[in-house]
N, C-alpha and C positions, 0 to 999 in steps of 0.2 A: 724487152729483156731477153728476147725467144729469137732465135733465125734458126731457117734451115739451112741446111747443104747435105750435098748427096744426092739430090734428086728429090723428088717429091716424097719420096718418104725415107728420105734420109733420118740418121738422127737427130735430136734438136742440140743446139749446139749456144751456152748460155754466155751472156753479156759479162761485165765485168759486176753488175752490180747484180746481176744472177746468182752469179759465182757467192756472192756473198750471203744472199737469201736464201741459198740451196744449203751453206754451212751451218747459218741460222736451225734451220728447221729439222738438221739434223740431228743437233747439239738438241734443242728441245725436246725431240723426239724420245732420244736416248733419255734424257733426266725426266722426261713425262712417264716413260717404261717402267725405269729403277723407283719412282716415288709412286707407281701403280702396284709394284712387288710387294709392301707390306700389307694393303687390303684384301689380297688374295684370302678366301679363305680355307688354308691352311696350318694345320697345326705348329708345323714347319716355320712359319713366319711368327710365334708366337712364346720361342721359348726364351726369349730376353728381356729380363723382368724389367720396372720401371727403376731407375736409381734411386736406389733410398735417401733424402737431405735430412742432416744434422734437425735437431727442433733448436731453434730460435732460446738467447735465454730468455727465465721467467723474468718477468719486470717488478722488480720491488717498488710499490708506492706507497709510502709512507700515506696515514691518513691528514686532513687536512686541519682538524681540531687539534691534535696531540702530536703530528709528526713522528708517529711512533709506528712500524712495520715489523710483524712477527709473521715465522715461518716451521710452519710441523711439520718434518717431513721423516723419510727415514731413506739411508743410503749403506752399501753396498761397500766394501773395500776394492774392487774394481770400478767403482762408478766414481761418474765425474757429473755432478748436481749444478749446472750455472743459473746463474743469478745475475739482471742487473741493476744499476740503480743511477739514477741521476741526481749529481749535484754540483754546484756552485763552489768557486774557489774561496778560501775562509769561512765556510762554514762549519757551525761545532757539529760530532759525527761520532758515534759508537757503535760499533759492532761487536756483539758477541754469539757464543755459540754456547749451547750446554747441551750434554749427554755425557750418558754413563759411562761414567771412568775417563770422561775428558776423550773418548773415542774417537769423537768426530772433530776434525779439522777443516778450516777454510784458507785460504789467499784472495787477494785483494789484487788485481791489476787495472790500468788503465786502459781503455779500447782506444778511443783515440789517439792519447801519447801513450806507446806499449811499454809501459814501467811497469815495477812489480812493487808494488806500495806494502805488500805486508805478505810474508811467506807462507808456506802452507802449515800452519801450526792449529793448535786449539787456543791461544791466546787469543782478548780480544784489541781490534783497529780505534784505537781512542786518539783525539785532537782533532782538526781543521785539516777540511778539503785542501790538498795542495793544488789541485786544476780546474776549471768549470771544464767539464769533460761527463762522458756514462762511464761509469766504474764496474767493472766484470767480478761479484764475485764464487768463487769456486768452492763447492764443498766436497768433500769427501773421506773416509771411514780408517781407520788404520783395526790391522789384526779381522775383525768379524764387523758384520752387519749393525747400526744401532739408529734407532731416533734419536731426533737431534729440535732442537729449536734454537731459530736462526732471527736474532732481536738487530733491528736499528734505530735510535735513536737520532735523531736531527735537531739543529738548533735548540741547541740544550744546553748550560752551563753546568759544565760535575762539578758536584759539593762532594765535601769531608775525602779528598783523594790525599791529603798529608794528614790528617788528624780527626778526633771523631768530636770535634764541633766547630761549626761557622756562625760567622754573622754575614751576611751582605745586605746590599741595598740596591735597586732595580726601581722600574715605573713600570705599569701597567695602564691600561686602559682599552676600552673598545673597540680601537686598533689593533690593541697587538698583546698577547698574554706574554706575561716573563717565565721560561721553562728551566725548570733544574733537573738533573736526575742524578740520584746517586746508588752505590753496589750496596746493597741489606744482607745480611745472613740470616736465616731462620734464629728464631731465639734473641735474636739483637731485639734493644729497646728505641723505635723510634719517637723524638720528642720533637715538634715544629710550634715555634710561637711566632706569626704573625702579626705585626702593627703597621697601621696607616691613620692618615687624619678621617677621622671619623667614623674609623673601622668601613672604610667603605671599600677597601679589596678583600678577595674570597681567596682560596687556596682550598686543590683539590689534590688527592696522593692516589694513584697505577700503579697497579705490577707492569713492568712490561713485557714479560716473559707471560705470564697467566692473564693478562688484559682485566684482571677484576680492580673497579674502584675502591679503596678501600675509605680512603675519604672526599667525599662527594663534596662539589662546589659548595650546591645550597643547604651543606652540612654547617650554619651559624659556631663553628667553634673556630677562635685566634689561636687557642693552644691545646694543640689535639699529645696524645698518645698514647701507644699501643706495641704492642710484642711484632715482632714481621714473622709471617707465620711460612714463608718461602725465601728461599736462598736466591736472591735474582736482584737487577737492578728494578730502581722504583723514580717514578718520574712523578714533579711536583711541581704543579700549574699554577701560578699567580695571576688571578685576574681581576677584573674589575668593570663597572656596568660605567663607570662614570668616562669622561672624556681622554685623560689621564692624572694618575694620584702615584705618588712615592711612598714607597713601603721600607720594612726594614725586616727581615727574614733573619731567626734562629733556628740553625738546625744542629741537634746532638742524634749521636748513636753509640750506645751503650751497651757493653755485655754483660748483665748481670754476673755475679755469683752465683755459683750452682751451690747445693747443699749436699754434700755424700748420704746416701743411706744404705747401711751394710745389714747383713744378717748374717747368725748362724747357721754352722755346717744343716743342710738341709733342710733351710729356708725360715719361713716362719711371716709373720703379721708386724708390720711398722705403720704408724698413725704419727701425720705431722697436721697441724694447724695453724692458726694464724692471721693476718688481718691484710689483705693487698688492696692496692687501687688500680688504676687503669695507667698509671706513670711508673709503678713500679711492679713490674711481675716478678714471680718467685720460680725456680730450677732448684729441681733435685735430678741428683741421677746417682744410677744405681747397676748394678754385675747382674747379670741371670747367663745359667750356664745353660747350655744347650739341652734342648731336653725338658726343660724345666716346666710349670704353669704359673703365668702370672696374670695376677688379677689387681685392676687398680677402680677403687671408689670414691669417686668426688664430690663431697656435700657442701653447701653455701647456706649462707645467712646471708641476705635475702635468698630463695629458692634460685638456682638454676642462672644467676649471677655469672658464677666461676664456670672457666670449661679449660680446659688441656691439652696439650699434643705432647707425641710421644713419640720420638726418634732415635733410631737405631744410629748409634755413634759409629760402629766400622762396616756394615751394611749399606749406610746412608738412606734407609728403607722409613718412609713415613707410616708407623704404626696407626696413628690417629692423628688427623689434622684440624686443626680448630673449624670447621667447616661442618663439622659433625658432632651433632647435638648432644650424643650418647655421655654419659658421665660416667658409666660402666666399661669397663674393656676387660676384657680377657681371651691370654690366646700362649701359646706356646711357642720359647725361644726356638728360634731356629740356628742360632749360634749362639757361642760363648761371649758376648760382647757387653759392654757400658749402654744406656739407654738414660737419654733426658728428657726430663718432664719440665715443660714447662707450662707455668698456670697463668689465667688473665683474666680481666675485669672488664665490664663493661660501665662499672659503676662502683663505689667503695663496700669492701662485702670480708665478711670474712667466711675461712673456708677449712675445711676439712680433709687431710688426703688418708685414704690408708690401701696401702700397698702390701699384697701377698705375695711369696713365692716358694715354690714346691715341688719336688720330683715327682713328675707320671706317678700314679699307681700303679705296681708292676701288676701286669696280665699274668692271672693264674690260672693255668691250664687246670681245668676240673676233669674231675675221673668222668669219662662216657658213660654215660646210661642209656641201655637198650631201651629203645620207644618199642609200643605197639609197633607188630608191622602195618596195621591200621592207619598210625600217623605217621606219615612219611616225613623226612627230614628237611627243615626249610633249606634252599638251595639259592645263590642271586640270578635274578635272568640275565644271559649272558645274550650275545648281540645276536644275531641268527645268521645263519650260514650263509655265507656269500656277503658279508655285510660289516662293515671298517667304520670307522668314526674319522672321515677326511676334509680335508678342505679349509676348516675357518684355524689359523693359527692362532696362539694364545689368544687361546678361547676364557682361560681362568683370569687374564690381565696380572699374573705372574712377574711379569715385566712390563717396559715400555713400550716393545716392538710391534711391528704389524698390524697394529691400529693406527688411523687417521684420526685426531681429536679436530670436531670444528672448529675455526675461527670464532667465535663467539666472545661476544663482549664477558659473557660468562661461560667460560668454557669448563668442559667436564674435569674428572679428577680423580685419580685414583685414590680409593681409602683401605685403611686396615679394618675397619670398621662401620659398617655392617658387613659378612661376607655370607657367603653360601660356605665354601669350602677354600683350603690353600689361605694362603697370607694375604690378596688383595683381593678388591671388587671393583666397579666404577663406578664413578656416582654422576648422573645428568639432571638438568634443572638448577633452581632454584632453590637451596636449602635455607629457611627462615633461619634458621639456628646458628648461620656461619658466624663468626665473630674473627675479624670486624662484621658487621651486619653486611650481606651482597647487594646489592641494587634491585629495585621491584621494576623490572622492566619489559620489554618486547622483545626477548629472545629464542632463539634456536641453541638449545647443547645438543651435541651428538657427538657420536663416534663410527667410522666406517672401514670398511675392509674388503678387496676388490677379491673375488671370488671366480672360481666357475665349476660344476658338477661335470666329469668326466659321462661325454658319449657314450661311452659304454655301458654306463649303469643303469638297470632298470628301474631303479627307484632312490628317493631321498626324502629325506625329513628334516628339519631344524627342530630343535629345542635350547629353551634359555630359562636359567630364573632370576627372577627382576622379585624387586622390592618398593612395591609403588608407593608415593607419598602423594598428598595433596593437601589443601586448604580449603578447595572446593568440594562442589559437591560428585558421588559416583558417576560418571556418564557412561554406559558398557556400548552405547552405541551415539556417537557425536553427531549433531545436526550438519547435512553438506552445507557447505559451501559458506560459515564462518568459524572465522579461526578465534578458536578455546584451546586453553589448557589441557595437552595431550601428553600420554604416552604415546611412542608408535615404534614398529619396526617396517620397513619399506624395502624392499628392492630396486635399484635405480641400475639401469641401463648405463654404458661407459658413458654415456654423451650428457646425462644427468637426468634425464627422463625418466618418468616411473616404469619401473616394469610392473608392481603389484603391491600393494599395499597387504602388509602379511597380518599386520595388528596395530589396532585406533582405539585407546580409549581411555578415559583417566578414573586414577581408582584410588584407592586412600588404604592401604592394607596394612597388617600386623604381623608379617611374617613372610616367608621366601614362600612362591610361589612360581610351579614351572609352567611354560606355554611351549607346546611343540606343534606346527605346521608340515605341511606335506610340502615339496619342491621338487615332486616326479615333472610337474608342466616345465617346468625351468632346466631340464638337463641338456646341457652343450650350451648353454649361453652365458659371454662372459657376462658377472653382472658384480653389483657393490651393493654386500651389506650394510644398510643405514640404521642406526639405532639415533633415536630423537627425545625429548623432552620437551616441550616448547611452552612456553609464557607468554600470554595477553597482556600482562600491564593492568590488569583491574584491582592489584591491591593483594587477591591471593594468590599463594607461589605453587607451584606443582614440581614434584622430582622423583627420582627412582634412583635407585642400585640396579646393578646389573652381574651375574656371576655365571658363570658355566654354560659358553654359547661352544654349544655342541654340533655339526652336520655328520648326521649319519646317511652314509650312500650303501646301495646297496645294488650286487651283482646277478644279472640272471645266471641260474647252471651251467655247462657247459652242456649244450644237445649231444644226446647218444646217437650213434651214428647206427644208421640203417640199416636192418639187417639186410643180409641179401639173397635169403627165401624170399618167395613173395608174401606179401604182406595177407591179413586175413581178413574176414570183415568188420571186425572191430571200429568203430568207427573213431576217427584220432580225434582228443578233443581239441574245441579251439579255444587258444590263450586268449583271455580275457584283455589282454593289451595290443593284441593284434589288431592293427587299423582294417576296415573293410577295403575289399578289391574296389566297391566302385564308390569309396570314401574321396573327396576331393583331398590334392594333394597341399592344401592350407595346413598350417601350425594350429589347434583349438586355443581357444581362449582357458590356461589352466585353472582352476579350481582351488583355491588352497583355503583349507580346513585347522582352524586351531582346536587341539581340544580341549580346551577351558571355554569355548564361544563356540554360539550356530556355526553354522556353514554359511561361508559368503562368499560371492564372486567378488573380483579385483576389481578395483576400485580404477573408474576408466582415467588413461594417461595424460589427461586434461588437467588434474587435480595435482600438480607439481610440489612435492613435498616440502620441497626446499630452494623455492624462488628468492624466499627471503631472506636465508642466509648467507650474512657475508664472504666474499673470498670462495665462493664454490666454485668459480672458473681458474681460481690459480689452484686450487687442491687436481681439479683434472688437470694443469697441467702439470702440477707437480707428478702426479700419478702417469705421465707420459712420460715425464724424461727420467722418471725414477729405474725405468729399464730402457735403456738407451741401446742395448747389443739384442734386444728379443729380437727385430728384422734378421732373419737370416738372409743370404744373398744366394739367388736362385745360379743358374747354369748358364755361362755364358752359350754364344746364338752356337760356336761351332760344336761344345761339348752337346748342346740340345739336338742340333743336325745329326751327329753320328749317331744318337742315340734312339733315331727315328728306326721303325719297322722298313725294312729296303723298299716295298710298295711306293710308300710317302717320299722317300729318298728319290725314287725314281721320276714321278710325278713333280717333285719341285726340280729335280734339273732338268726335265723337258720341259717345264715350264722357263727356265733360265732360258737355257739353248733356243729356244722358239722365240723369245724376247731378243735374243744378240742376233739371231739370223733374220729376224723381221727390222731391227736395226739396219743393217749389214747392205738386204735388199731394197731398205728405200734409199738408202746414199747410191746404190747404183742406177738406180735408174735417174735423179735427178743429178748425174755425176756430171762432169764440164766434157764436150767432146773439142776437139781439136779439131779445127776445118782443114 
């Protein structure tokens, strides 16, 4: 490939396939240089951040017993929430959405064929698949922020959609359950009589929005009914253990009569009574002006038979939901509005209502009396300087918002009764009292809320008060490592890992009780509030209320600055939060102190608090794409370059320039010479 000419040491003068080896090696050379330019280490080569990609949507999958898929989530009037889901062409298919004030909207389009099957409304998607295709669907918020739950049903035939009663007929058997679902309103009376040869199919009745059974397969009744104690569709399972058997299915929905009950100008005492069963409940409703106190007392023959819910007609605010044992309520109008009561049975009983209502007592300012200067005058503690109540949003459950309610077969609930304070509270677990009766099962209720305590602060605390219930007995401190009926509060890491167990324990109380934690170890990290409940299935149930989840963060001073005499010998104290000079630079293990319980360290992140509940990987991804614009986008490479110190500037183009001229000098030396 090489000859000489010139002489002995002339230059070398290259072949024709030289010629092409010498272009090779240059071209490499050059691209070997420029892909060596990035490792450099240079700050220079570092300021073009990685591209941020879209998040994937979440994948709706219906489960495989019910075909039934619910979604809690809460969205933004700038955000755009995807969703997908897969299904088959003619298939039956329901989509709905609910949130306050019909806020939240969705659309429906195809991925594969890009149709728009259903616009972006609050209405919901009812009928048959028109493609076997994944279907994209979108949600998002008009006007302000709100939760939403986002229900699908699948292979499902809808009953009473012209009239509010059917009859059909279907087969069932060990192969394949017959599914119905039809739309309920609170207050509606649902009626279902089932027949087959030998009464050998079952029939079980869902919420599908709230996921609670209300009548269970191996519930032996053919002709159940009951009040619907939530405004949501409700799915109704026909099955059967035998190979296949034909049934014949009646379903009515009925709105009773309400009964008015009035009073005179500034209130007074009404007493109705009466005889109900479990097929026919009774509704009253009644005006309370704003302002007002009402109080309602429900007595039965048999005991504790009858129980109540009480809904605010233009609020749409569930005062007391049949879930809650109480037969007493009282609480004060917060508008001038209508309120229905409606009563139910679990059994034939008769019952007793009496209903109060009355203006506030007016507050009468009393003449002051001089105390002793001895006795000083009671004052409230106010929060101490430098120190906000930040961080956990509707903290009172006021509203829907800013809480995550788990997936749970039985999932939590907001009530007007029991509270701490304000109009609502939450209520987790198992309440033996719910009627219809809940399921005695193996669950997790919770509610969570992603969180993080500002850097800056030197200090924080948590406080909440809960209303523990149980069936069991007190445990103040749980055996590791099996699982019993708990209270708990947990702190979980973004990725679902524990960060610290704040409080474990089951208690059985008679009254609100507060528990406040230290969360100085936890400042600067994001982390999720987790509040839990959880049930073993042994028969007895555990729950709580939850009311007034407070973080109080709190500010160091502002250092006074220096004088500038010189200092004396006083010797400066040292802050008790000041890490040592030659303290390793590890994070400690934080400490967190309840003061209602000893002092306990966290509980090591082995112990995963919530392995077993459902859908905890679609809640984290929900909680990703629920902020879809938080990535900012850094400084492109040339804004980054100019905005280097000229040192660094200078250093990267001698570094450039020395790279093109070491280029430059090997093409000449293996360049082609001409003999």
């Amino acid at each position: 490939m090489l000859q000489r000419g010139m002489g002995r040491w002339g230059p070398l003068r290259l072949t024709r396939a030289g010629q092409v080896a010498q272009r090779r090696v240059s071209l490499w050379l050059s691209v070997l240089l420029w892909a060596l330019l990035p490792a450099i280490p240079s700050p220079l080569l570092a300021v073009a951040p990685a591209a941020v990609t879209a998040a994937d949507p979440v994948k709706i999958i219906p489960s495989t017993d019910s075909r039934v898929a619910r979604i809690n989530g809460y969205v933004e009037p700038n955000q755009k929430l995807e969703y997908s889901l897969y299904a088959t062409v003619d298939e039956a298919i329901a989509i709905r959405i609910s949130a306050e004030g019909n806020r939240a909207q969705f659309e429906v389009r195809g991925r594969n064929i890009n149709a728009v099957y259903k616009n972006m409304n609050s209405s919901p998607w009812i009928g048959t698949v028109p493609e076997t295709q994944e279907y994209l669907v979108t949600v998002t918020a008009s006007q302000r922020g709100v939760a939403f739950t986002l229900t699908v049903v699948m292979d499902a035939e809808r009953l009473l959609s012209t009239g509010s009663s059917q009859r059909v007929t279907g087969n069932a058997g060990s192969a394949k359950d017959a599914r119905y679902w039809l739309a309920g309103s609170a207050g509606q009376t649902l009626r279902v009589l089932l027949s087959s040869p030998l009464q050998t199919a079952q029939f079980s009745l869902i919420g599908v929005a709230d996921g609670i059974t209300y009548k269970a397969r191996n519930d032996a009744q053919y002709e159940w009914s009951a009040a619907l104690p939530v405004t949501q569709d409700y799915l109704l399972v026909v099955s059967s253990s035998a190979e296949s058997v034909q049934f014949t299915l009646e379903v009515t929905l009925s709105t009773p009569q309400a009964e008015g009950i009035s009073f005179p100008a500034g209130g007074g005492t009404q007493v109705r009574s009466g005889g109900i069963t479990p097929s026919t409940p009774r509704q009253y409703f009644f005006n309370a002006p704003a302002g007002y106190s009402v109080r309602l007392l429900l007595g039965s023959t048999p005991p504790n038979q009858v129980n109540f819910q009480l809904l605010g007609l233009t609020d749409s605010v569930l005062y007391k939901d049949l879930s809650n044992s109480l037969r007493e309520v009282q609480f004060t109008s917060p508008i001038s509005q209508d309120y229905l009561i409606t009563l139910v049975t679990v059994a034939p009983a008769n019952y007793t209502l009496e209903l109060s209502l009355s203006p506030l007592t007016p507050i009468v300012t009393p003449t002051p009396t001089l105390l002793p200067t001895s006795t000083p005058l009671p004052t409230p503690t106010p929060l101490p300087v430098g120190c906000v109540t930040d961080g956990i949003l509707n903290g009172s459950f006021e509203d829907s918002a800013y809480w995550i309610l788990g997936p749970a077969p039985v999932p939590p609930s907001y009530v007007g009764t029991p509270k701490y304070d304000g109009l609502r509270a939450v209520r987790l677990g198992l309440d033996p009292a719910a009627i219809p009766a809940l399921p005695n099962q193996k669950t997790y209720s919770s509610i969570r809320q992603p969180f993080q305590i500002s850097p800056m602060a030197g200090s924080a605390s948590l406080s909440w008060w809960r209303f523990d219930r149980s069936e069991e007995g007190t445990l103040e401190t749980l055996p590791s490592g099996v699982a019993v009926d708990r209270q708990e509060v947990i702190l979980l890491n973004l990725d679902n890992s524990t960060a610290g167990i704040l409080y474990r324990k089951r208690l059985n109380g008679s009254a609100w009780q507060q528990s406040t934690v230290d969360l100085t170890g936890f400042i600067g990290r994001p982390l999720v509030l987790y509040f839990n409940t959880y049930n073993d299935d042994n028969g007895l149930r555990t729950w709580q209320y939850l009311d007034k989840v407070v973080l109080t963060v709190c500010y160091p001073p502002t250092p006074t600055p220096l004088p500038t005499s010189p200092p004396t010998d006083t010797p400066v104290p040292t802050a008790t939060t000041a890490p040592s000079a030659t303290a390793p630079a590890t994070t400690p293990t934080p400490t967190i102190t309840a003061t209602d319980t000893p002092t306990s360290s966290l509980t090591p992140a082995s112990e995963e608090p919530v392995s077993g509940e459902p859908e905890v990987q679609m809640q984290n991804a929900l909680a990703r794409q629920a902020s879809p614009g938080s990535a900012s986008e850094g400084p492109t490479f040339f804004e980054g370059l100019l905005n280097q110190p000229f040192g660094d500037l200078l250093v990267w183009v001698g570094i450039l320039v020395g790279g093109i001229a070491l280029s430059i000098l090997l093409a000449w030396l293996l360049r082609p010479r001409r003999s």
